[in-house]
MOPAC internal coordinates of N, CA, C and O (Angstrom, degrees):
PM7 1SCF
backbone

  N    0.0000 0     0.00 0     0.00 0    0    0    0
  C    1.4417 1     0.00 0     0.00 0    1    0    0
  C    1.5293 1   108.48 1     0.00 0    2    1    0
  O    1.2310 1   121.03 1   -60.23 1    3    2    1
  N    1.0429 1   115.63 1   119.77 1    3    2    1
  C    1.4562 1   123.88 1   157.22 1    5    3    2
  C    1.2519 1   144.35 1   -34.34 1    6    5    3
  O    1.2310 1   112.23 1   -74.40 1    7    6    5
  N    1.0076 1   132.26 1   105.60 1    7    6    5
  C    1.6924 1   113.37 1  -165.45 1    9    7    6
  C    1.4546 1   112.27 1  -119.10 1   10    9    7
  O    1.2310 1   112.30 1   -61.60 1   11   10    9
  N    1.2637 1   132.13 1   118.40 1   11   10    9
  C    1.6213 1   136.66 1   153.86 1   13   11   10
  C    1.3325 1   119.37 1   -12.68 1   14   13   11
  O    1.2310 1   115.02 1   -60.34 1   15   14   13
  N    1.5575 1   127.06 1   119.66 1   15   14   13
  C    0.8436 1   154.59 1   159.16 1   17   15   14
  C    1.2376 1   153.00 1  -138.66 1   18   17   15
  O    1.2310 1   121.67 1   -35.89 1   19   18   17
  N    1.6635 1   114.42 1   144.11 1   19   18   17
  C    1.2402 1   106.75 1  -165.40 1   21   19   18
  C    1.6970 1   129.03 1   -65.97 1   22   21   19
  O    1.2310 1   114.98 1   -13.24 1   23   22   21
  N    1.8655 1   127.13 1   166.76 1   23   22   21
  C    1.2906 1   117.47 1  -165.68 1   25   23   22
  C    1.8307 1   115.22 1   -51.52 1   26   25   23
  O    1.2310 1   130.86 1   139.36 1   27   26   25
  N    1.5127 1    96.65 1   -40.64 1   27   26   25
  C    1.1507 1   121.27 1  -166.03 1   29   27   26
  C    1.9062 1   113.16 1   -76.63 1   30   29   27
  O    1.2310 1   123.92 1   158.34 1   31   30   29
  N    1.3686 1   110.08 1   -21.66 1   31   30   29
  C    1.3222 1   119.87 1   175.04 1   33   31   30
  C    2.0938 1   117.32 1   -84.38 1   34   33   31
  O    1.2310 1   131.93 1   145.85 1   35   34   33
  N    1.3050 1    94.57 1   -34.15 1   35   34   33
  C    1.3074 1   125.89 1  -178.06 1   37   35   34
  C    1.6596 1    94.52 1   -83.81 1   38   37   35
  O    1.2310 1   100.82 1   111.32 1   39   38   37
  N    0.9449 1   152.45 1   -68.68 1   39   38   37
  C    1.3874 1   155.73 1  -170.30 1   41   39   38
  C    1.8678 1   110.94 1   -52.28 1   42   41   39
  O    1.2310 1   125.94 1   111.30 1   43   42   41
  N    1.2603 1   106.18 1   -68.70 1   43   42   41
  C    1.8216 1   118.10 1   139.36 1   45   43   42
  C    1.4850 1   121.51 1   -27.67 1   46   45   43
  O    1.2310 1   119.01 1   121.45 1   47   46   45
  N    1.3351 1   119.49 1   -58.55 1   47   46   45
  C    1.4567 1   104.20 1   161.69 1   49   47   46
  C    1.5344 1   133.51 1   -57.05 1   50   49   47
  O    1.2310 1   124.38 1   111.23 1   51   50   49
  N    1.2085 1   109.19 1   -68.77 1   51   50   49
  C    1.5753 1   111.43 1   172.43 1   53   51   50
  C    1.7634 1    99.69 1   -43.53 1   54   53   51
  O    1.2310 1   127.19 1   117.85 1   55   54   53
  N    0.8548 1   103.77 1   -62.15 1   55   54   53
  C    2.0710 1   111.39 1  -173.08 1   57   55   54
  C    1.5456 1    98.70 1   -12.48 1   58   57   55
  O    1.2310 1   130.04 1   118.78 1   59   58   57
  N    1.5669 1    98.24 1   -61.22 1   59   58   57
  C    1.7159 1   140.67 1   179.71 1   61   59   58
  C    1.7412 1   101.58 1   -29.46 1   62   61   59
  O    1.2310 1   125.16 1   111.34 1   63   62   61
  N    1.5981 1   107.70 1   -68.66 1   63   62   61
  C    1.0475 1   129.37 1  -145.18 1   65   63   62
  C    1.6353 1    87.16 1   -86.73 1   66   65   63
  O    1.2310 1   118.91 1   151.18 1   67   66   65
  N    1.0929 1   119.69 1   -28.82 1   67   66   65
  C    1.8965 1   110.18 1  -176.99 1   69   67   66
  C    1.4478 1   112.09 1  -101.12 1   70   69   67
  O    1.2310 1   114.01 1  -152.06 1   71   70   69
  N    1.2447 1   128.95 1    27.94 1   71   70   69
  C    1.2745 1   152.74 1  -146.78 1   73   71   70
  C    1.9242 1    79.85 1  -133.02 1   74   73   71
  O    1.2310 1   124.60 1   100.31 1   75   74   73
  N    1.5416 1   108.77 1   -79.69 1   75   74   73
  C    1.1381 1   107.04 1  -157.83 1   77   75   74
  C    1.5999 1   103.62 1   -75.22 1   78   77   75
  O    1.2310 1   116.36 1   155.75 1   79   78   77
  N    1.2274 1   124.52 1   -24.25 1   79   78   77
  C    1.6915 1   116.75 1  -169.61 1   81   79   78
  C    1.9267 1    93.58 1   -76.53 1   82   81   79
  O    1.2310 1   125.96 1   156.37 1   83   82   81
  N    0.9214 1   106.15 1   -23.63 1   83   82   81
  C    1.3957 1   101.40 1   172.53 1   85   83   82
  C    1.6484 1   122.55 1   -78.10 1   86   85   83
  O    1.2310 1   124.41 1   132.86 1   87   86   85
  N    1.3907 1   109.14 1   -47.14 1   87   86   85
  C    1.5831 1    96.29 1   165.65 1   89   87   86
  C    1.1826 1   111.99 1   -59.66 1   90   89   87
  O    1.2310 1   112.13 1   134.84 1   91   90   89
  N    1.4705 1   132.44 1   -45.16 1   91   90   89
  C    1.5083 1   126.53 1  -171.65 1   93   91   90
  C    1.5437 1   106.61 1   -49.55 1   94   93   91
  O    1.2310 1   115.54 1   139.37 1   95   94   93
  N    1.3820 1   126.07 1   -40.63 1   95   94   93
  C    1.5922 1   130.08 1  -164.01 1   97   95   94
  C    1.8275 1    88.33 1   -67.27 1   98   97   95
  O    1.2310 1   119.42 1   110.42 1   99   98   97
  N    1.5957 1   118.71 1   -69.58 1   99   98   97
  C    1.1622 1   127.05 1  -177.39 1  101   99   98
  C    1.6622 1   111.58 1   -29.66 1  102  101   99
  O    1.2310 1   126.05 1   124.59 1  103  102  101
  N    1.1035 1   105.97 1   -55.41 1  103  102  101
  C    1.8603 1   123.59 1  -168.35 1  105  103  102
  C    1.4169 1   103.84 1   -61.29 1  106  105  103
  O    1.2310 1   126.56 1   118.80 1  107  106  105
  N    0.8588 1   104.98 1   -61.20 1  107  106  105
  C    1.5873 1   114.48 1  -167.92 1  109  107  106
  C    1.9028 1   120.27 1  -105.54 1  110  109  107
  O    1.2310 1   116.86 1  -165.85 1  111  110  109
  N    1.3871 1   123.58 1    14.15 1  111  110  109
  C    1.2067 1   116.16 1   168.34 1  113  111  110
  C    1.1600 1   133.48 1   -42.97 1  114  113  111
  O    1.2310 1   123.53 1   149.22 1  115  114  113
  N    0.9810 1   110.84 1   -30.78 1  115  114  113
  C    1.4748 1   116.24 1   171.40 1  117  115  114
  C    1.7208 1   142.05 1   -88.03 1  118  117  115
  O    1.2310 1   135.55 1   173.91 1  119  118  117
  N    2.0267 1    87.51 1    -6.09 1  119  118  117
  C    1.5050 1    96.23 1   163.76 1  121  119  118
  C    1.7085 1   114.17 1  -104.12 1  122  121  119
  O    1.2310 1   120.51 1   174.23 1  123  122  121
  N    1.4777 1   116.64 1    -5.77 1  123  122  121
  C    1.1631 1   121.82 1  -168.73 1  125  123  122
  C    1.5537 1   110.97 1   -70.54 1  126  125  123
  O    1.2310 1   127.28 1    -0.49 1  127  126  125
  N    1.0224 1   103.61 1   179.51 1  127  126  125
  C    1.8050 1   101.21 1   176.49 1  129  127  126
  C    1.6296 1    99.29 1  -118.77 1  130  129  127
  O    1.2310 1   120.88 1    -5.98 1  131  130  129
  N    1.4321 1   115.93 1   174.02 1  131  130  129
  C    1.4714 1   108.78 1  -165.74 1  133  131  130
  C    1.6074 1    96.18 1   -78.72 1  134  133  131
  O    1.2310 1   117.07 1   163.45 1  135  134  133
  N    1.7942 1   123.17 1   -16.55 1  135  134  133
  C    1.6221 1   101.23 1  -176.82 1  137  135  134
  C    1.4975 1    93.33 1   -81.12 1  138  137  135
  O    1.2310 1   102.28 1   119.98 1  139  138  137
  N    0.8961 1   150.03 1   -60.02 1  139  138  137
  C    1.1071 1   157.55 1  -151.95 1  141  139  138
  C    2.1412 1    96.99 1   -57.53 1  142  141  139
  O    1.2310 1   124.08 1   111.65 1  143  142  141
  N    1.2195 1   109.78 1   -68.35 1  143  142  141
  C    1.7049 1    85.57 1   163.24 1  145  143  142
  C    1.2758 1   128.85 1   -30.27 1  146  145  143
  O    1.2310 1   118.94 1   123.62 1  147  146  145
  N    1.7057 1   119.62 1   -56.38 1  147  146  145
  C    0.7698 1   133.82 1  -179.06 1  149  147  146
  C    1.3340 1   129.19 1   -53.15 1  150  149  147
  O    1.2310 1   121.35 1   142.03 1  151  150  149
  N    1.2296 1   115.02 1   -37.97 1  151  150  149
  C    1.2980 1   116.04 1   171.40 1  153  151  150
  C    1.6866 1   112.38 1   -74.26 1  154  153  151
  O    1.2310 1   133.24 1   140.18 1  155  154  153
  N    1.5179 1    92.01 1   -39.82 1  155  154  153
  C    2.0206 1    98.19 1  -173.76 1  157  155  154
  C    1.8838 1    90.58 1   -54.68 1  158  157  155
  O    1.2310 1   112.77 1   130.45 1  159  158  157
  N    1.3009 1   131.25 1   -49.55 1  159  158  157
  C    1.1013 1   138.09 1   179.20 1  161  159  158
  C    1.8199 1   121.03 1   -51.25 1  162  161  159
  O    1.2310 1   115.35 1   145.91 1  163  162  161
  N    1.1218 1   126.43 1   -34.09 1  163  162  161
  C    1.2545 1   142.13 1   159.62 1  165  163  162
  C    1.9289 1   105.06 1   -70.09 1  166  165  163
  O    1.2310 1   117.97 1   120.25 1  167  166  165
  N    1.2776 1   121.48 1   -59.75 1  167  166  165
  C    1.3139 1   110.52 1   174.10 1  169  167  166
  C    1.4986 1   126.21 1   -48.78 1  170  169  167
  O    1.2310 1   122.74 1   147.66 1  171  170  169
  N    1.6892 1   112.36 1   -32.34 1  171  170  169
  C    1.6332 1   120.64 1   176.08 1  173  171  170
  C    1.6057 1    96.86 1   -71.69 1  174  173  171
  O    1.2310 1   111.26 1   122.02 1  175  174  173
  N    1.6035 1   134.06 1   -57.98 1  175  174  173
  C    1.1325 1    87.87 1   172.78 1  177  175  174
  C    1.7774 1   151.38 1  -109.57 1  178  177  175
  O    1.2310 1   130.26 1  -152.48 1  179  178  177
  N    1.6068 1    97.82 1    27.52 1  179  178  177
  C    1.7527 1   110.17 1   148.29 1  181  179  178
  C    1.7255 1    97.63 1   -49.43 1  182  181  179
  O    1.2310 1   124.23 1   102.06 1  183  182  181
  N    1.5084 1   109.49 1   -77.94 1  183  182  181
  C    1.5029 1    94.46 1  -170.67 1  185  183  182
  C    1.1326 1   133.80 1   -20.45 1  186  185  183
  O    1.2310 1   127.40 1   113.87 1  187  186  185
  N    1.0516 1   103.37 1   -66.13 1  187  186  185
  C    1.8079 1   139.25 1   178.03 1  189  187  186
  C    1.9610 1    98.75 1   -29.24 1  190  189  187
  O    1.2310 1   133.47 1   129.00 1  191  190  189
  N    1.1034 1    91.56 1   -51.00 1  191  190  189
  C    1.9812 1   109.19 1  -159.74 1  193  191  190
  C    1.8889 1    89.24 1   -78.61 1  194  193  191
  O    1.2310 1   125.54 1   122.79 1  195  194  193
  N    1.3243 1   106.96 1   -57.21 1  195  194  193
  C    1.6392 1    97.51 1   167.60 1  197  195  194
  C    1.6287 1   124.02 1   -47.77 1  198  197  195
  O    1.2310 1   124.02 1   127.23 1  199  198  197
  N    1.3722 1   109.90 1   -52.77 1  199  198  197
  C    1.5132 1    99.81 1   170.26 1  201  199  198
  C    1.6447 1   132.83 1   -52.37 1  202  201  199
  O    1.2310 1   131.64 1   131.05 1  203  202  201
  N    0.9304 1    95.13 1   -48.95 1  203  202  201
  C    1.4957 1   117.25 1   169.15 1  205  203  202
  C    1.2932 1   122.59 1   -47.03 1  206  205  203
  O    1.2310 1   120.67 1   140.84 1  207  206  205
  N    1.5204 1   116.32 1   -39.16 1  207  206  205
  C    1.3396 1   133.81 1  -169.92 1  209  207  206
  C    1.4827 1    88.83 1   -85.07 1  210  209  207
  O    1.2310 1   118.71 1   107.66 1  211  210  209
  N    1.3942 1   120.06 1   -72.34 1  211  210  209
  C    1.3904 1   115.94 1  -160.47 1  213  211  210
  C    1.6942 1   118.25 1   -65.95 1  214  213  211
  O    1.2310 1   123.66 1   177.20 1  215  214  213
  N    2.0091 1   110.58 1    -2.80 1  215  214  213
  C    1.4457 1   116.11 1   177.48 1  217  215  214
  C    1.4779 1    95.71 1   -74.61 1  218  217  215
  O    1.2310 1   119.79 1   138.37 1  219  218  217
  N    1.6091 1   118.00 1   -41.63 1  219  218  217
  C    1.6030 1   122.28 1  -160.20 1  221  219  218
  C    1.4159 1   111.43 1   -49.19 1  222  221  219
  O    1.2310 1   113.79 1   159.99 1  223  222  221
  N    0.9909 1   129.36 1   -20.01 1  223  222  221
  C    1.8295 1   128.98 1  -178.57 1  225  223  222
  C    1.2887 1    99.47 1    71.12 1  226  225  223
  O    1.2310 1   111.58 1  -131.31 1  227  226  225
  N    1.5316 1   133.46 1    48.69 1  227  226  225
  C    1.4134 1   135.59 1   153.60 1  229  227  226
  C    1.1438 1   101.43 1   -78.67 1  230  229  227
  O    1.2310 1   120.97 1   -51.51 1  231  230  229
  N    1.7289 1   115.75 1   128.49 1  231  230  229
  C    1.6923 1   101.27 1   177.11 1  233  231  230
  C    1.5147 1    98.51 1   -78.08 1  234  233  231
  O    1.2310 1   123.86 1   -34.23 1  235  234  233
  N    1.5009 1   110.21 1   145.77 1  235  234  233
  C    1.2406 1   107.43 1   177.80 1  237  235  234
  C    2.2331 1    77.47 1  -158.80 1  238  237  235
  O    1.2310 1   125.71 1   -16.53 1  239  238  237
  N    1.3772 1   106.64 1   163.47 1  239  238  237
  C    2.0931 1   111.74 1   146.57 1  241  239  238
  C    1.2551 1    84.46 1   -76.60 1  242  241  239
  O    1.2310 1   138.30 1   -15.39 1  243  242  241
  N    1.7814 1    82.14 1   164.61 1  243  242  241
  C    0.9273 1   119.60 1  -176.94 1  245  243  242
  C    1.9105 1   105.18 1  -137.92 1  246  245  243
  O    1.2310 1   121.59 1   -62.14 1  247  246  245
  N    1.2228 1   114.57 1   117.86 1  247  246  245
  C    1.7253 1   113.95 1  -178.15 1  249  247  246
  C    1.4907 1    99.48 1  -122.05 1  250  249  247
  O    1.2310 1   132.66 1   -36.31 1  251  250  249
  N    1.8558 1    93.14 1   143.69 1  251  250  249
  C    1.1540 1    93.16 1   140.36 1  253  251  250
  C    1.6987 1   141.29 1  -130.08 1  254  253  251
  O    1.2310 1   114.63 1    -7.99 1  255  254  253
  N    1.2948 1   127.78 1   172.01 1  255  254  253
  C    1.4355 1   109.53 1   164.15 1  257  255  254
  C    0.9840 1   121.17 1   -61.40 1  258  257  255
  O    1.2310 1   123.09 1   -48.09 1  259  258  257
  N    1.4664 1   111.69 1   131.91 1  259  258  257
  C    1.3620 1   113.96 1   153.67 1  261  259  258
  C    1.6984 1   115.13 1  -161.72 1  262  261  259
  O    1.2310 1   120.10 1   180.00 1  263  262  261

């Protein structure tokens, strides 16, 4: 279930979440397979497009999973 959150809590999370998909790529490149980069590589930049969105000051909620 999703839960409501603020810009600044939501921005910190993802931050969070592209923090770690990035060490994982770093850590382990060399056991991954090229889809599996690839995808870790597609998730950095969804993140990327979420941060960005939620820096722009569009009022919009903001949820997250959990």
């Amino acid at each position: 279930m999703a839960k409501e959150v603020s810009q600044k809590e939501y921005v910190a999370h993802h931050e969070n979440l592209l923090f770690v998909t990035r060490k994982k790529i770093a850590d382990e490149f060399s056991k991954l397979s090229y889809l599996q980069i690839n995808a870790l590589e597609h998730r950095v930049k969804d993140l990327k497009k979420k941060i960005g969105f939620a820096k722009s000051g569009i009022p919009t909620a903001f949820y997250i999973d959990g």
